[in-house]
C-alpha positions as CSV (number, residue, x, y, z in Angstrom):
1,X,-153.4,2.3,49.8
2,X,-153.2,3.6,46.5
3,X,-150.1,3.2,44.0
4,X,-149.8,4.6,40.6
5,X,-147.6,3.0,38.1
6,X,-146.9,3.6,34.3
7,X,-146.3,0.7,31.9
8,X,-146.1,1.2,27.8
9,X,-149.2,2.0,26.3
10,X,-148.7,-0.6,23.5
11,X,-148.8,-3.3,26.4
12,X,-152.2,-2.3,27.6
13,X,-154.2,-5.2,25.7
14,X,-151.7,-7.6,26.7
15,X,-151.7,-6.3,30.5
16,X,-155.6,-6.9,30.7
17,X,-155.2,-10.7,28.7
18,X,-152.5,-11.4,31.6
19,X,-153.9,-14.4,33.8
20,X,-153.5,-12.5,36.7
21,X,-155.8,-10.2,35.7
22,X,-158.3,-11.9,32.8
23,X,-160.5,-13.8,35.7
24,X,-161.0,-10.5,37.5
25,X,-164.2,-8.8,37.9
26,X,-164.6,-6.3,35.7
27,X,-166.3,-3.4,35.4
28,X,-167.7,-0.7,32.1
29,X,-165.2,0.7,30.2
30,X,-165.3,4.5,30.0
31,X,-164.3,7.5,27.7
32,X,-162.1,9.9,30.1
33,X,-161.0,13.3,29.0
34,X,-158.9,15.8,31.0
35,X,-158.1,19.1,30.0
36,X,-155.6,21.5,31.7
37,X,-155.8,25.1,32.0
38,X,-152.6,27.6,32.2
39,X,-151.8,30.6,31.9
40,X,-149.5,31.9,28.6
41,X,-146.5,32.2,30.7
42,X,-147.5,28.7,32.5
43,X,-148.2,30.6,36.3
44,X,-149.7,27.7,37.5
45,X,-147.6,25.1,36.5
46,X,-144.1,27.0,37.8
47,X,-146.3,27.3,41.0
48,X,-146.5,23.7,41.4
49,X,-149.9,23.3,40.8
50,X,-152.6,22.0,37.5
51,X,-156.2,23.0,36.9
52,X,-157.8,19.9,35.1
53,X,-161.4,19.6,33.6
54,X,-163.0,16.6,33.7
55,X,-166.8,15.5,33.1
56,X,-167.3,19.5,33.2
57,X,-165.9,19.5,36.9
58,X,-163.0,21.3,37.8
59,X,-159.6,19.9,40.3
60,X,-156.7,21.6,41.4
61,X,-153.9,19.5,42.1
62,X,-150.6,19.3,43.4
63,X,-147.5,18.5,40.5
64,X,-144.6,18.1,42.9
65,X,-144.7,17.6,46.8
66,X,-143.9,20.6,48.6
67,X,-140.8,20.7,51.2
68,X,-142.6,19.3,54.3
69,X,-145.7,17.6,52.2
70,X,-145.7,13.7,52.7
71,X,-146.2,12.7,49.1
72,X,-144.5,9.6,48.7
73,X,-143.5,8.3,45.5
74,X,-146.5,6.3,43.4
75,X,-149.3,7.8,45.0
76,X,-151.7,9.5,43.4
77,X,-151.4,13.3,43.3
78,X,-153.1,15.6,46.4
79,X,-156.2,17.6,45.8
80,X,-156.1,21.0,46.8
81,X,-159.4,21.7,46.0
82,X,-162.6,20.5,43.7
83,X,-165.7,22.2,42.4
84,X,-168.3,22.7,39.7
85,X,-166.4,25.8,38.8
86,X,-163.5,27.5,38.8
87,X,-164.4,30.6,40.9
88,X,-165.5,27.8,43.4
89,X,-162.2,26.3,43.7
90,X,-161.6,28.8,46.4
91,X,-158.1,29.6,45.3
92,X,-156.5,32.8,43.2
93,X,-155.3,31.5,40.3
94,X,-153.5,33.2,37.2
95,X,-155.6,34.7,34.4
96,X,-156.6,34.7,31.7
97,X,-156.4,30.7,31.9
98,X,-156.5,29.0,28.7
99,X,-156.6,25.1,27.5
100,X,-153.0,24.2,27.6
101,X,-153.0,20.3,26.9
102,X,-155.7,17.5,26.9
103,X,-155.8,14.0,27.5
104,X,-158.4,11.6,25.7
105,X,-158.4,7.5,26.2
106,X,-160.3,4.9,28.1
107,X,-160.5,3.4,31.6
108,X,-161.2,-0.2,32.5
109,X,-161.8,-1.2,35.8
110,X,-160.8,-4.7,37.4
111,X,-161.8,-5.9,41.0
112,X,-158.8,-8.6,41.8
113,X,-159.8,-10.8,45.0
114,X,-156.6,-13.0,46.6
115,X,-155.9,-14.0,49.7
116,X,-154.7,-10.5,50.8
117,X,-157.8,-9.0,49.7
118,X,-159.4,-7.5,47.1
119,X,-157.3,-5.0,44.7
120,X,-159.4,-2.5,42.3
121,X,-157.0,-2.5,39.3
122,X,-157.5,0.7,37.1
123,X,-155.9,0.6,33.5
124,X,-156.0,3.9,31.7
125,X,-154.7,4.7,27.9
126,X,-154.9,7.4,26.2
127,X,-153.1,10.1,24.5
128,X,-151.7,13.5,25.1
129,X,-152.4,16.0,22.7
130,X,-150.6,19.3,23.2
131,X,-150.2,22.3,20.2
132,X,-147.0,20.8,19.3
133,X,-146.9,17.4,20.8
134,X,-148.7,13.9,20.8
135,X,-147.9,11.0,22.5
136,X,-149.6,7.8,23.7
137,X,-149.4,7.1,27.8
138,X,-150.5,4.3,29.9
139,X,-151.5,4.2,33.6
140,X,-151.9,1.5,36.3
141,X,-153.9,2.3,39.5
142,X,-153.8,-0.2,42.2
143,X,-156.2,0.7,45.6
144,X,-156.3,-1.9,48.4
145,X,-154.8,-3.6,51.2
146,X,-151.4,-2.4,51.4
147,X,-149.7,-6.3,51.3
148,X,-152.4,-7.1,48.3
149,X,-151.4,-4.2,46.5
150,X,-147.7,-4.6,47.0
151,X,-148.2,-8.8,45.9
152,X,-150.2,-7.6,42.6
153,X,-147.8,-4.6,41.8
154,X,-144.8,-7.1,41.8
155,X,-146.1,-9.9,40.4
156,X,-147.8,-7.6,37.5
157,X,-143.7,-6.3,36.9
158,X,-142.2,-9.7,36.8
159,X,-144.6,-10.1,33.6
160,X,-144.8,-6.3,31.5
161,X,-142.6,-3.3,31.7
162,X,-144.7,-1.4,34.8
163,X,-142.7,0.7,37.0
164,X,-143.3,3.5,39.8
165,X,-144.4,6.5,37.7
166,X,-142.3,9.8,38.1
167,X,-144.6,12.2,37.1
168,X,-148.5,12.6,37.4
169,X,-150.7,12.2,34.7
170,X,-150.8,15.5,34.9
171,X,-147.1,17.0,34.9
172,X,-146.0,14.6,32.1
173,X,-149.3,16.3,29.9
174,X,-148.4,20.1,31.0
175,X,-144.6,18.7,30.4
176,X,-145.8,17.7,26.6
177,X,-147.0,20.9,25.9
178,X,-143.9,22.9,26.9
179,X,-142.0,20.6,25.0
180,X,-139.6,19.9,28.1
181,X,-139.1,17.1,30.8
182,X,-141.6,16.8,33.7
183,X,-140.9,18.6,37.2
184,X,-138.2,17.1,39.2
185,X,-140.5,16.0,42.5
186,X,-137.5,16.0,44.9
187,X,-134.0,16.8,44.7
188,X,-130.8,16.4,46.5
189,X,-130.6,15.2,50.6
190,X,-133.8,15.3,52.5
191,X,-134.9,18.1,55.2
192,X,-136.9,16.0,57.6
193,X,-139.6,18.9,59.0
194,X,-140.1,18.6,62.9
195,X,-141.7,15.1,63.5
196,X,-142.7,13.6,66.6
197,X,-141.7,10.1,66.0
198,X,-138.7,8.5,64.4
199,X,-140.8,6.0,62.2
200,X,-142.0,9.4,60.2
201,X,-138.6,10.7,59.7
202,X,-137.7,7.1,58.0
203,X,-140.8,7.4,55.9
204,X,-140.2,11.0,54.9
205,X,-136.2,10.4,53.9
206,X,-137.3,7.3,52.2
207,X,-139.8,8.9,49.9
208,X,-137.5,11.7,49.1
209,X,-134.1,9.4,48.3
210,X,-136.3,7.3,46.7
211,X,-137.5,10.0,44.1
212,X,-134.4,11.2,43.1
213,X,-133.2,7.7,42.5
214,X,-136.0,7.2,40.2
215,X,-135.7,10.5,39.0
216,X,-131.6,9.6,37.5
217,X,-131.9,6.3,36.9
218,X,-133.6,7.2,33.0
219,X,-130.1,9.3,32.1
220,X,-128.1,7.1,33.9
221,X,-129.2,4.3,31.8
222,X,-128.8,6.3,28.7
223,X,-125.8,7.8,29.3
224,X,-126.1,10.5,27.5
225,X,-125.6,13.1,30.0
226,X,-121.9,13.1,31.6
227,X,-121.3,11.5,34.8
228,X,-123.8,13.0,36.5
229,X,-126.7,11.2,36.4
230,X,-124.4,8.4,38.1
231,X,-123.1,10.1,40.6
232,X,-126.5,11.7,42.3
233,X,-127.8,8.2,41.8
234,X,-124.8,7.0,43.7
235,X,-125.1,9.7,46.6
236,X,-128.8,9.2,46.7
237,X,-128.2,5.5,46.9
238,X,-125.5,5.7,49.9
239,X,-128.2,8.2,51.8
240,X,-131.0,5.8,51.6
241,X,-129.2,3.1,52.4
242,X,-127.3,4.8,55.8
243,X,-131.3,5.7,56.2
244,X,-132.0,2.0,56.4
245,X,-129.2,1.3,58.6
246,X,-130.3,4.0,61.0
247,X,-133.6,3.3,61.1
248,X,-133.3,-0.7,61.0
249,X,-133.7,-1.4,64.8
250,X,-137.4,0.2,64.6
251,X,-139.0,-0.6,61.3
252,X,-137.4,-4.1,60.2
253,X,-139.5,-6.4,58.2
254,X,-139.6,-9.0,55.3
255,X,-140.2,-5.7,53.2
256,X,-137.4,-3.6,54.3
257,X,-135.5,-6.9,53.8
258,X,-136.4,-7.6,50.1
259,X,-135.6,-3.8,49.5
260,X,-132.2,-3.4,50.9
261,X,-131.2,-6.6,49.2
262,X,-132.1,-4.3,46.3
263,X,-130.4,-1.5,47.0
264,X,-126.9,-3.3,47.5
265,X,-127.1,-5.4,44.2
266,X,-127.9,-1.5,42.7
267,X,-124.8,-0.3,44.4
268,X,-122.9,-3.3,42.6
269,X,-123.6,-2.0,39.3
270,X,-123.5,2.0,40.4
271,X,-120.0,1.6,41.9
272,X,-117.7,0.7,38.9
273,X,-119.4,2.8,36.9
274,X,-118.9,5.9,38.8
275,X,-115.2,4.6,40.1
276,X,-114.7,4.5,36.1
277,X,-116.0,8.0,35.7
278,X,-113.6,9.4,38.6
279,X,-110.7,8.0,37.0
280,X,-111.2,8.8,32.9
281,X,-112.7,12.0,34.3
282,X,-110.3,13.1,37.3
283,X,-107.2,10.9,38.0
284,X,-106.4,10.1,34.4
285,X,-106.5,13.5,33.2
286,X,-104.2,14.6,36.1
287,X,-101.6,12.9,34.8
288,X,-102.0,13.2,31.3
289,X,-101.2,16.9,32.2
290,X,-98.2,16.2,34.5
291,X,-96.6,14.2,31.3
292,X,-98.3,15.3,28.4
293,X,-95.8,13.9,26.0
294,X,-96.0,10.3,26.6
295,X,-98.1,8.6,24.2
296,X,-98.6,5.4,26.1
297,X,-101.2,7.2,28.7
298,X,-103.5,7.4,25.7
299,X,-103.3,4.1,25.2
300,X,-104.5,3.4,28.5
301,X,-107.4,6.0,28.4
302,X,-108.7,4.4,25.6
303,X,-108.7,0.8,27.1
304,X,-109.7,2.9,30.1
305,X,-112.8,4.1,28.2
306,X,-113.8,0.9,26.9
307,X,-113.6,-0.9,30.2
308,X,-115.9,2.0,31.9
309,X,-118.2,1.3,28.6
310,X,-118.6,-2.7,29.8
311,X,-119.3,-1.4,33.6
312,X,-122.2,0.8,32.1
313,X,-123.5,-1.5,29.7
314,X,-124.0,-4.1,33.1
315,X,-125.6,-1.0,34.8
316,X,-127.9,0.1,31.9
317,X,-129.4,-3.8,31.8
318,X,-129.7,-3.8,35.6
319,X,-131.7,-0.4,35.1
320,X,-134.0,-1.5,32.3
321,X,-134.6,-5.0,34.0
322,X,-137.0,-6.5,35.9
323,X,-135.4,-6.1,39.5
324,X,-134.6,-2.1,39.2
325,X,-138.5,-2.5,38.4
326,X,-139.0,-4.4,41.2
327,X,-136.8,-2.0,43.9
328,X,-138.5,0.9,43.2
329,X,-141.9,-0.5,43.6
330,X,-140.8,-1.7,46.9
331,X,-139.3,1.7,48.2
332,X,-142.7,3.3,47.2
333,X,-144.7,0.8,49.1
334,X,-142.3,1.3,52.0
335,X,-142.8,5.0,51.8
336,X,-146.1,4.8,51.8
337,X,-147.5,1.7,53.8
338,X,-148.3,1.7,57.6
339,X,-148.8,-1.7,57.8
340,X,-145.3,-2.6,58.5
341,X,-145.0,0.1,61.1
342,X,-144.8,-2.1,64.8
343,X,-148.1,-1.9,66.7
344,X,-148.1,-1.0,69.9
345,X,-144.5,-0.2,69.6
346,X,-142.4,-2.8,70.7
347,X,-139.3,-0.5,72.5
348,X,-138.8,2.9,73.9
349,X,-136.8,3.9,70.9
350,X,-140.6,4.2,69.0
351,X,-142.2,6.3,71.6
352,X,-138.8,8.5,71.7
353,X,-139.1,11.8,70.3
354,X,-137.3,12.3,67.2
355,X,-134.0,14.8,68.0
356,X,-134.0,11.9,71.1
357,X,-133.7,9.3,68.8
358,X,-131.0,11.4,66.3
359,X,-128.7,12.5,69.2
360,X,-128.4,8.7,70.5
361,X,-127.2,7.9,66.4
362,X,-125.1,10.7,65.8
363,X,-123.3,10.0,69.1
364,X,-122.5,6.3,68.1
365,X,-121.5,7.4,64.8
366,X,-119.1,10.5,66.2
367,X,-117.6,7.5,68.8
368,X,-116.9,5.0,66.0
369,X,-115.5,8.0,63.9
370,X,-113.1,9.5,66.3
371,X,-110.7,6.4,67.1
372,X,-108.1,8.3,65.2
373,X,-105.5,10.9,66.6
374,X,-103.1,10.7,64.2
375,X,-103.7,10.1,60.6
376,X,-99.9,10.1,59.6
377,X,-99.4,7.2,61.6
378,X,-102.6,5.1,59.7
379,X,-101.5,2.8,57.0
380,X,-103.9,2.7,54.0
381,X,-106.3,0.1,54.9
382,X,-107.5,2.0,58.1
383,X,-107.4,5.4,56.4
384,X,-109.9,4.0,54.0
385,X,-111.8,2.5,57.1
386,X,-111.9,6.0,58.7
387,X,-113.0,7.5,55.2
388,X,-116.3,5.2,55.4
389,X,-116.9,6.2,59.0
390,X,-117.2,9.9,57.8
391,X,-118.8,9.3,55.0
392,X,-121.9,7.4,57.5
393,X,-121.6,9.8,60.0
394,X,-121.5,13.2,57.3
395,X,-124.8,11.1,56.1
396,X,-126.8,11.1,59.7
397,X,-125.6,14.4,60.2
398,X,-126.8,15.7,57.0
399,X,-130.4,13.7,57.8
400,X,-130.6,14.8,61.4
401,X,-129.4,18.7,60.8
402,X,-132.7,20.2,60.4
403,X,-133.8,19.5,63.7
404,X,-131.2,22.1,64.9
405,X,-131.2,25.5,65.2
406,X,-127.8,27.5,64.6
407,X,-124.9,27.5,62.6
408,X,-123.6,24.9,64.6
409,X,-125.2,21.9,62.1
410,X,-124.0,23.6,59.1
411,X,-120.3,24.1,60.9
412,X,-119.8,20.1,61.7
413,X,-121.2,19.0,58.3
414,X,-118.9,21.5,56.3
415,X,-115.7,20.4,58.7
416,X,-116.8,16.5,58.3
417,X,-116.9,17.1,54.3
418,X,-113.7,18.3,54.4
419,X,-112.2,15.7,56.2
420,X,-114.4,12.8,54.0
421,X,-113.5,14.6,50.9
422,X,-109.9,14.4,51.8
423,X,-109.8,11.1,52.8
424,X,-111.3,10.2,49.2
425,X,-108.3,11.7,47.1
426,X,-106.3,9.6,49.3
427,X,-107.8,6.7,48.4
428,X,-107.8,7.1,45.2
429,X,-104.9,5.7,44.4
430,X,-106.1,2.3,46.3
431,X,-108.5,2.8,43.9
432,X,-106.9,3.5,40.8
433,X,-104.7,0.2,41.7
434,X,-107.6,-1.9,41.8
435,X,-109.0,-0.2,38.3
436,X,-105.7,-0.8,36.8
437,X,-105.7,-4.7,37.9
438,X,-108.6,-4.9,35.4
439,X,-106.4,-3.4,33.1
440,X,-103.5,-5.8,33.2
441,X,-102.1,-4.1,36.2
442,X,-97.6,-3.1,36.6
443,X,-97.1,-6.1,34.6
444,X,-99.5,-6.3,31.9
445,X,-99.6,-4.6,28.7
446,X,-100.1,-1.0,29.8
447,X,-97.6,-1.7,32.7
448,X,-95.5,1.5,32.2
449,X,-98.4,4.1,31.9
450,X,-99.8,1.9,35.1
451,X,-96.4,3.0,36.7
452,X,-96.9,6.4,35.8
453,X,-100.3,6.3,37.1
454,X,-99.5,5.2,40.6
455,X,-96.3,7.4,40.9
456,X,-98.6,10.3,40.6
457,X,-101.2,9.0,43.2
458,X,-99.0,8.0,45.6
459,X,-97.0,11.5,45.5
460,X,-100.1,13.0,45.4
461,X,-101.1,11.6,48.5
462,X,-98.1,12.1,50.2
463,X,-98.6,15.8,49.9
464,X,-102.3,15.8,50.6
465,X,-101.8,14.1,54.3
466,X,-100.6,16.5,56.4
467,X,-103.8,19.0,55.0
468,X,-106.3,16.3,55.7
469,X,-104.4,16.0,59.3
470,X,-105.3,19.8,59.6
471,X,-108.5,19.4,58.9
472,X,-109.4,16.1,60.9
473,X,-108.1,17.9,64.2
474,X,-110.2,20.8,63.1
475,X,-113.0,18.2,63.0
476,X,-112.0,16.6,66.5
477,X,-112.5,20.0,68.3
478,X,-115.4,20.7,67.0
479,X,-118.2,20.7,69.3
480,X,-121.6,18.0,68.9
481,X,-124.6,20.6,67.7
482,X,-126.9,17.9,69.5
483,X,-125.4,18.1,72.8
């Protein structure tokens, strides 16, 4: 397999000096320059697409996977076509095409031999050079067995700053040169296409979660940006990890293992954060408005504000460190491995076809959701229970959807949000409780703005019941789209 990762260029000398890598077999160093061609109003680029130059060859390539393209996260960018010239690329493309940005550096060229195999290690370093822009970037290639290249790519992390890269070579140059932030490669939940098998649908939500987890985690580190960045992380986090669950009894292995150990110590650090956000953000402000003349709820916003600060600052050092590193190396090599795939398959849930395999999920996760008859007569504990059962079952739906045609996919995931989204208001005020308890809590310092604070939550919720009851009885007669 083949796995691109980025690293700081000022590491490069150090990278190559690391003993991992100084008894390898190297090869000649080279001079490598790319140029890109665009049009003025960048056609080609909003297309998707670059037009490189290289050693007076020309290569159109992809910038961003397409909706149904299996371009998993780390590996190198598909050719869509390569020639001597550009009229022999076979392809209309935009004119008249000018150089837009170029790329000049060197290329050194390891052969690694362990006992998985032999890894060809590429180091490139260079530096973009756009009309207004200039920057130096660094680039780690890894081609091999898929085990060797995943023991070299993690064992190269635990020692340098390298990471999964989330742009090409490519889109971060064309990015440089429109003085803007390289293309989002995927976005929101994933649209599995029509598979045969249920190993490809895990392979094709994993790479797309896995990008827009990559994609957030530089802003939510920074924090710069709102709440945001947190919460898509967040929902990008719960999806892959319901993926996981889902997909567990086909495709566990030591990898899978090592990775979802990940992704819960990332939902650790995610989850105060965002519960931090809701409250300053949401709760608080609620009622602030409802009693805008008491002084002591701006008291507790502030020491609100500087506990969410703590959370984030434990969240920003998980995200710069070693094991966030570490995760998303592992959820590209998942994504785009084979090796751990079971062979022959060991059950008739691999040879199933895949809406065989979604209706038998969705049907267990409808039968663990629907317990319920009456919410008014569910004390807190289980409402919160039933809230996480639509939250997994909203999640498989949302996965499984596209392989059904109708309105009838759309209709249950709209009357399940409804009912999830409910059942979260409700339990805010369990979870304002539990924020406050960090806070002192009814009896610490901020006790009577904590009073206030739960008055209004628990009134709140008191009116908000009997709606959420509406809507989890509109829920219960709604009919299953995979029947």
């Amino acid at each position: 397999m083949d796995l691109e990762l980025s690293f700081d260029p000022d590491d490069a000398q150090r990278l190559l000096r690391l003993p991992l890598l100084a008894s390898a077999t190297r090869g000649r160093a080279r001079v490598r320059r790319i140029v890109w061609h665009d049009s003025a109003d960048a056609a080609l680029t909003a297309s998707g697409l670059a037009l490189a130059q290289e050693h007076g060859a020309w290569r159109l390539e992809r910038l961003v996977p397409k909706h149904d393209e299996a371009w998993p996260p780390g590996a190198p960018p598909p050719v869509v076509a390569e020639a001597a010239t550009q009229a022999e690329l076979g392809h209309d493309l935009p004119a008249p095409l000018a150089p837009a940005v170029a790329f000049t550096g060197r290329q050194h060229s390891l052969a690694l031999t362990g006992e998985q195999g032999t890894v060809a290690v590429t180091v490139i370093r260079g530096t973009i050079r756009a009309v207004t822009e200039e920057h130096a970037v660094a680039r780690l290639h890894l081609s091999g067995d898929e085990r060797a290249v995943l023991a070299v790519a993690l064992a190269l992390a635990e020692d340098r700053r390298i990471e999964v890269a989330r742009a090409t070579l490519a889109g971060e140059a064309l990015a440089a040169a429109r003085a803007s932030l390289p293309p989002t490669r995927r976005h929101g939940a994933p649209a599995l296409p029509e598979l045969s098998q249920a190993a490809d649908a895990f392979t094709c939500t994993l790479a797309h979660l896995t990008d827009v987890v990559l994609h957030f985690a530089p802003a939510a580190a920074a924090d710069v940006s709102g709440p945001e960045p947190v919460h898509q992380m967040r929902v990008a986090l719960r999806r892959l990890r319901s993926a996981v669950t889902v997909f567990r009894p086909l495709i566990d292995c030591p990898e899978l293992q090592a990775a979802a150990g990940g992704l819960k110590a990332l939902t650790l650090r995610l989850g105060p954060t965002r519960d931090w956000d809701v409250f300053i953000g949401e709760t608080l402000p609620a009622v602030r408005a409802a009693f805008p003349e008491q002084p002591r709820l701006a008291r507790l916003a502030t020491a609100a504000a500087r506990r969410r600060r703590e959370c984030h600052a434990a969240l920003r050092d998980f995200l710069e460190g070693t094991e966030f590193r570490r995760l998303g190396i592992e959820l590209a090599w998942l994504a785009g491995a084979r090796c751990w795939q079971p062979v022959p398959p060991v059950g008739p849930e691999q040879e199933a076809p895949l809406q065989a395999f979604a209706g038998e999920v969705l049907t267990r996760r409808l039968r663990k959701l629907q317990h319920a008859e009456d919410l008014g007569d569910l004390a807190a504990p289980a409402l919160h229970a039933l809230r996480l059962q639509a939250k997994r079952a909203r999640y498989a739906a949302e996965m499984f959807a596209p392989l059904y045609p109708g309105k009838a996919p759309r209709r249950f995931i709209e009357r399940l949000a409804k009912v999830q989204d409910g059942l979260g208001v409700l339990n805010d005020r369990t979870t304002a409780e539990k924020l406050l308890g960090e806070l002192g809590g009814p009896s610490g310092r901020h006790g009577f703005a904590v009073g206030l604070v739960l008055g209004f939550a628990a009134a709140h919720s008191a009116d908000l019941l009997p709606r959420v009851g509406k809507r989890w009885d509109r829920l219960r007669r709604t009919g299953k789209f995979w029947a």
